[in-house]
C-alpha positions as CSV (number, residue, x, y, z in Angstrom):
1,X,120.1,122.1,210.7
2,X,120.6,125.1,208.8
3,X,123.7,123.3,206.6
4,X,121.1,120.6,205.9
5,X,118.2,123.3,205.1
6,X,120.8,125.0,202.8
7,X,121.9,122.0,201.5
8,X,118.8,120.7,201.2
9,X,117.4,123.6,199.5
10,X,120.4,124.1,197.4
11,X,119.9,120.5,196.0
12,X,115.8,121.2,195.8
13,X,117.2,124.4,193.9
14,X,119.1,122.8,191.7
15,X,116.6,119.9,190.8
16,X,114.8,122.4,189.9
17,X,117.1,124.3,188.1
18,X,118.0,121.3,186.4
19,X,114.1,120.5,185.2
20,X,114.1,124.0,184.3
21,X,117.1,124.3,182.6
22,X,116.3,120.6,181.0
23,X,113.1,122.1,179.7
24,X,114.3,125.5,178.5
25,X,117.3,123.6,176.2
26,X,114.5,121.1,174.8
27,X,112.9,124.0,173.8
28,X,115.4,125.8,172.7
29,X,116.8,122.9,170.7
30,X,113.1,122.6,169.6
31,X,112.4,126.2,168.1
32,X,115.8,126.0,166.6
33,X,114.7,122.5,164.7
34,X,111.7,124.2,163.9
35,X,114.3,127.4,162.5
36,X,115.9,125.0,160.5
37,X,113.2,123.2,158.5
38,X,111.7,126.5,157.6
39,X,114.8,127.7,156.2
40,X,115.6,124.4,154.7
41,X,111.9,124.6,153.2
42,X,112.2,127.7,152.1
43,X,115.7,127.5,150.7
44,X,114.7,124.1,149.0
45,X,111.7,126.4,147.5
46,X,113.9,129.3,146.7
47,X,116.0,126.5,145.1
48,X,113.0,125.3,142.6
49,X,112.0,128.5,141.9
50,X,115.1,129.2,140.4
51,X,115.2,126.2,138.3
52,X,112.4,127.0,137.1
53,X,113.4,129.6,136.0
54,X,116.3,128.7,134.7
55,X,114.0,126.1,132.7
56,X,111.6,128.9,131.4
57,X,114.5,130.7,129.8
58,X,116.1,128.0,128.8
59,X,112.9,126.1,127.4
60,X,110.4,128.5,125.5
61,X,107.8,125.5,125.4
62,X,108.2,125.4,129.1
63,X,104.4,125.2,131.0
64,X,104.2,128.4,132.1
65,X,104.0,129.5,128.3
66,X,103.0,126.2,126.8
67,X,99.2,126.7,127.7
68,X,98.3,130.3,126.0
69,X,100.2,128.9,122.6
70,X,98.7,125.7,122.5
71,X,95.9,127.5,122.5
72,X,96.2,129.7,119.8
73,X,97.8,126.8,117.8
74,X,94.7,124.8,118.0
75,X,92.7,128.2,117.4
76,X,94.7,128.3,114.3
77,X,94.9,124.9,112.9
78,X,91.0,124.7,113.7
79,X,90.6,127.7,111.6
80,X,92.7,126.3,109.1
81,X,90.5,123.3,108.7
82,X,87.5,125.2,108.3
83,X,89.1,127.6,105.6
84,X,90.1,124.1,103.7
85,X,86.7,122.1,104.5
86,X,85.1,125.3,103.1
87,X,87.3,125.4,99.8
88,X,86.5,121.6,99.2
89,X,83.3,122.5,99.5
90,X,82.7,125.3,97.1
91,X,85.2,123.4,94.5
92,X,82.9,120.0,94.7
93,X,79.7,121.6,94.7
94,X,80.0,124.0,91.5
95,X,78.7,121.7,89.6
96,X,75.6,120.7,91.9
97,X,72.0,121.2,92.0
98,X,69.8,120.0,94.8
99,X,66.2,120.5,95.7
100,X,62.6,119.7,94.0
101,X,62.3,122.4,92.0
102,X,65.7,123.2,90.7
103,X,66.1,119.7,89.7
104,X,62.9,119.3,88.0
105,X,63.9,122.3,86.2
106,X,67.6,121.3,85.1
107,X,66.4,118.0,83.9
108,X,63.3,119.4,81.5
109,X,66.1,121.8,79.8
110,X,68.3,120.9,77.6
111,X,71.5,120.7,80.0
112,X,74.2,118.2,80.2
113,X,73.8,116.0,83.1
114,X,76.8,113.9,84.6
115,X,75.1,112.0,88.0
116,X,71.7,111.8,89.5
117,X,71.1,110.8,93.3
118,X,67.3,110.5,94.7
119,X,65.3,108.7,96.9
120,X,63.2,105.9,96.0
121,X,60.4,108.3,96.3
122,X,61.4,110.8,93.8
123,X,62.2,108.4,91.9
124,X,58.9,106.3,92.0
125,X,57.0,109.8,91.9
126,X,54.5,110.6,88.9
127,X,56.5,114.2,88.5
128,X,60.1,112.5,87.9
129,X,59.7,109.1,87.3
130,X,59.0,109.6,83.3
131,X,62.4,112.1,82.9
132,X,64.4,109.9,85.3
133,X,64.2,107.2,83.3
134,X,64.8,108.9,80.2
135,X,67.7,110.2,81.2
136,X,69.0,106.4,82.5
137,X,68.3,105.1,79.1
138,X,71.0,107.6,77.6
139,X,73.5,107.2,79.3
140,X,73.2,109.2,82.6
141,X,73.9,107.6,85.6
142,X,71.1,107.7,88.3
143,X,71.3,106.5,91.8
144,X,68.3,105.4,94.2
145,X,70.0,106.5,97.8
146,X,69.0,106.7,101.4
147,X,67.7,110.2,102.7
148,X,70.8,109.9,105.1
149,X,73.1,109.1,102.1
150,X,72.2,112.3,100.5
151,X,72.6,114.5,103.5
152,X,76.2,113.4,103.2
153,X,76.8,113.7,99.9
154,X,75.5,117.3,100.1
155,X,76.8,118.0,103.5
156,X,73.5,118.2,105.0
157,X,72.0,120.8,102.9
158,X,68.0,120.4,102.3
159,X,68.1,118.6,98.7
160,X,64.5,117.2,99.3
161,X,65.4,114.1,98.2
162,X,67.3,114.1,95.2
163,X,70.7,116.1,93.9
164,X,72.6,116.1,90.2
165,X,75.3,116.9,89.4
166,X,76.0,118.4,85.8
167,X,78.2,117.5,82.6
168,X,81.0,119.9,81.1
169,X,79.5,118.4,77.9
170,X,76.5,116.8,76.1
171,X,76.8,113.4,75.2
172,X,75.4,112.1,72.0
173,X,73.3,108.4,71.6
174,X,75.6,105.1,69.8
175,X,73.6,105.4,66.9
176,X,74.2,109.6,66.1
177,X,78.0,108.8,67.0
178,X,78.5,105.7,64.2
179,X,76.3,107.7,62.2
180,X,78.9,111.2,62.0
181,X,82.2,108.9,62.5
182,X,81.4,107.1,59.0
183,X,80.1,110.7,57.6
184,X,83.2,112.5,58.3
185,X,85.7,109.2,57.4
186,X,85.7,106.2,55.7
187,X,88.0,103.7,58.4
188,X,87.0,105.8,61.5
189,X,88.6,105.3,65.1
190,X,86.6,105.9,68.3
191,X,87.6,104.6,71.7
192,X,85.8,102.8,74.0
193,X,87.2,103.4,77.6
194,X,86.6,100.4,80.0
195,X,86.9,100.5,83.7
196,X,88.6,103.7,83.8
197,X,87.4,105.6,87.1
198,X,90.4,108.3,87.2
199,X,89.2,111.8,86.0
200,X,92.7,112.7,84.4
201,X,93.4,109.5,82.7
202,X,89.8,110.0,81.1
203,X,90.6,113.8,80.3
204,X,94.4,113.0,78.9
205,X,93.1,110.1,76.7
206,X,90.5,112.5,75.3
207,X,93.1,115.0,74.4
208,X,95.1,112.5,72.3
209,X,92.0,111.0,70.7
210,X,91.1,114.7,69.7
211,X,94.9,115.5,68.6
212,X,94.8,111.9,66.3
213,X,91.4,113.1,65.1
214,X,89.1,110.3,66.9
215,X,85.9,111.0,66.0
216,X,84.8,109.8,69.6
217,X,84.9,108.3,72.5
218,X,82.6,105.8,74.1
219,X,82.0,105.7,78.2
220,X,80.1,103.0,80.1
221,X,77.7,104.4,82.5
222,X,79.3,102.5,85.4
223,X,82.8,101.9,86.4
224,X,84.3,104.7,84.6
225,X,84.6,108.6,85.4
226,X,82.0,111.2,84.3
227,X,82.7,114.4,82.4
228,X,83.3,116.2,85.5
229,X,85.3,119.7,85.6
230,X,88.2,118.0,86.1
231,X,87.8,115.6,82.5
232,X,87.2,118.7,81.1
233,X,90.3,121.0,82.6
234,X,92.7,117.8,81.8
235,X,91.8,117.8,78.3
236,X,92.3,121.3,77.7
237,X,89.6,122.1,75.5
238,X,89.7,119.0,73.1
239,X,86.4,117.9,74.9
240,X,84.8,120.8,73.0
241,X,85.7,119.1,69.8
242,X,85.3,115.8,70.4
243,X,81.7,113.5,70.2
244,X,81.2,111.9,73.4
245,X,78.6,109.1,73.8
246,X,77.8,107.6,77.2
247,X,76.3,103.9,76.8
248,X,74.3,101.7,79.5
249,X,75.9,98.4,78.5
250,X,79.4,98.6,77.5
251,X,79.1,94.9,76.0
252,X,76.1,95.7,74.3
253,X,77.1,98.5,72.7
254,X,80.4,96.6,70.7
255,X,78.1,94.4,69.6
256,X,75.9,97.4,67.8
257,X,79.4,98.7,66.5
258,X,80.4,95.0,65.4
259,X,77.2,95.1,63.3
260,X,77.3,98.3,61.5
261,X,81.3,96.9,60.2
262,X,83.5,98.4,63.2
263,X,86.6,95.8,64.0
264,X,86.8,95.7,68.0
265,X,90.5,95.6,68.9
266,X,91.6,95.5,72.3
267,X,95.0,96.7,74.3
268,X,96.2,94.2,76.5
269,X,99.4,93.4,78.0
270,X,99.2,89.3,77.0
271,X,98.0,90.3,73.5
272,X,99.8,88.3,71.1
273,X,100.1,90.7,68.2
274,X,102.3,93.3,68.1
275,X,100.3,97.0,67.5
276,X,103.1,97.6,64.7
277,X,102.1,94.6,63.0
278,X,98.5,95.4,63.2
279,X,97.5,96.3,59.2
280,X,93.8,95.7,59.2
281,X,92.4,98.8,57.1
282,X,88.9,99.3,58.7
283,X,86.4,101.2,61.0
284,X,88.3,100.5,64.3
285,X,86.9,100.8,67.7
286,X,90.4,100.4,69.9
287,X,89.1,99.7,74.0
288,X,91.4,100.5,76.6
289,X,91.1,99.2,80.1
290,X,92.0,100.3,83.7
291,X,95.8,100.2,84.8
292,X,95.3,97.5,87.3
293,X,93.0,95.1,85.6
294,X,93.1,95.8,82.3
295,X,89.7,94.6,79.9
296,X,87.4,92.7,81.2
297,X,87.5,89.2,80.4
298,X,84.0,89.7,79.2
299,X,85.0,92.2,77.0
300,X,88.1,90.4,75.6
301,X,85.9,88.3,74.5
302,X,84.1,90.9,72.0
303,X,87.5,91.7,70.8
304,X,88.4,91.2,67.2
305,X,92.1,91.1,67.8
306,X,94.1,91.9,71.2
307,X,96.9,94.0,70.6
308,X,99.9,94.7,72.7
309,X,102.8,97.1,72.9
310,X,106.1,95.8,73.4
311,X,108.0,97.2,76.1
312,X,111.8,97.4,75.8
313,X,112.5,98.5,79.3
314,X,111.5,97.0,82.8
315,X,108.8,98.8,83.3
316,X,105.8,96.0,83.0
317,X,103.1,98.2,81.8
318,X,101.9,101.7,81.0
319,X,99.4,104.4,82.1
320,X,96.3,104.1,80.0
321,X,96.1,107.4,78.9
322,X,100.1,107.2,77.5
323,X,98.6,103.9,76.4
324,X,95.8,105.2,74.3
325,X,98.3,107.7,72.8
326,X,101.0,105.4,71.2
327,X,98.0,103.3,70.0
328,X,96.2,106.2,68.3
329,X,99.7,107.0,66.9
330,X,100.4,103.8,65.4
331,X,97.0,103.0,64.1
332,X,96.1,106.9,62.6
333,X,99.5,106.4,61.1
334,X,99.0,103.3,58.5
């Protein structure tokens, strides 16, 4: 009995030890598992940490830094923009004048005036209708815009419905300009630009007309470039000695020319007469046209002769403005 209580016991002991000793390695194997994932964790943290690191020195547009100088790159090209937007202002808007009043003013004084945009009711009004269309009749051209429009054009300052902007130079009627070119000559040349929108061809050809003693040029109202500043900086002063007259009716006004003994010769690229053969001793009014389409057909069609100059090279044409110049040398030169 006592053998089989010991034994007994010493088996129910060691069942027990067993369980116990089951359950304390399970947890010991546990917490260790548990050990090892937090250092693993942590080692595989340590590990990014240092790669990072190792990426921020390596990498100075790394993220950590990226932020702060993306800002102040933005800050700065924002700035920038204003700085330019600003400039481009102030250099457009020299030459404006906007609002009621200051209009009203500009156009019953004797300044030169280059553009005109207003609304249809400034322009129907009994205070600018009578000016307004004075000015259209000489030349100036006027434009009936939207209220919207002209908030764009002047960047959204209050014109009150109409805005100008002004000439570097007075123009003169068609009539006063063949009246001093046969004064001062007697087989004058003036030009006749047609279709010629680009400020510096306009300003370049007016510096040779003036340096081969033109005694003016002729601009369409429409299609063609005003006497803005930048006509006027091109041509280096010879704007300031040279008669300018601005005509509603390109067409129209050869035909006034034609009648008081003026020869209309053309520059064209298909002309079939050379310029060097040209020697037709007479008041000349030579026309050149834009780059890419030349005269107008209608205008051809005024033309007396159409003269070309031949090209040697493979180049198939020439600027107008270098254009106008070999002309003017060629025909001042006979």
């Amino acid at each position: 009995m006592k053998n089989f209580s010991k034994n007994n016991f010493t088996r129910k002991n060691n069942k027990d030890y067993k369980k116990n000793s089951d359950f304390g390695y399970h947890k010991k194997d546990a917490n260790r598992l548990e050990r090892k994932e937090k250092f693993l964790n942590n080692s595989s943290k340590n590990k990014n940490v240092e790669n990072l690191n190792k990426k921020d020195k390596n990498n100075t547009f790394s993220s950590l830094k990226r932020s702060p100088r993306f800002k102040s790159n933005s800050e700065f090209s924002n700035k920038t923009f204003d700085n330019h937007q600003e400039f481009t202002t102030k250099r457009n808007f020299d030459d404006w004048i906007w609002g009621k009043h200051s209009v009203y003013e500009a156009l019953s004084s004797d300044r030169a005036i280059n553009r005109i945009w207003c609304t249809s009711e400034i322009f129907s009004s009994d205070k600018f209708y009578i000016l307004l269309k004075d000015l259209k009749s000489k030349g100036v051209l006027i434009e009936e815009v939207t209220w919207n429009r002209l908030s764009q054009l002047t960047y959204g300052a209050s014109h009150q419905g109409v805005a100008l902007q002004l000439a570097c130079s007075k123009t003169i009627s068609l009539e006063q300009l063949i009246d001093f070119s046969k004064h001062n000559c007697a087989n004058p040349i003036i030009l006749a630009l047609d279709g010629i929108t680009d400020p510096h061809n306009v300003g370049a050809i007016i510096r040779s007309a003036e340096a081969f003693d033109c005694k003016g040029i002729i601009i369409p109202q429409r299609r063609s470039a005003g006497l803005t500043g930048t006509v006027a900086k091109v041509a280096a002063g010879a704007l300031e000695h040279l008669q300018v007259s601005r005509v509603v009716n390109l067409n129209r006004a050869l035909e006034e020319l034609k009648k008081n003994g003026f020869l209309v010769v053309g520059l064209s690229g298909d002309g079939q007469l050379s310029i060097s053969n040209f020697l037709e001793k007479a008041p000349l009014v030579v026309i050149v046209g834009s780059e890419d389409k030349g005269i107008s057909l209608l205008t051809q069609k005024k033309c007396d002769f159409l003269l070309s100059i031949p090209l040697k090279g493979k180049t198939s044409s020439l600027n107008a403005s270098v254009a106008a110049a070999i002309s003017l040398f060629h025909l001042t030169g006979k």
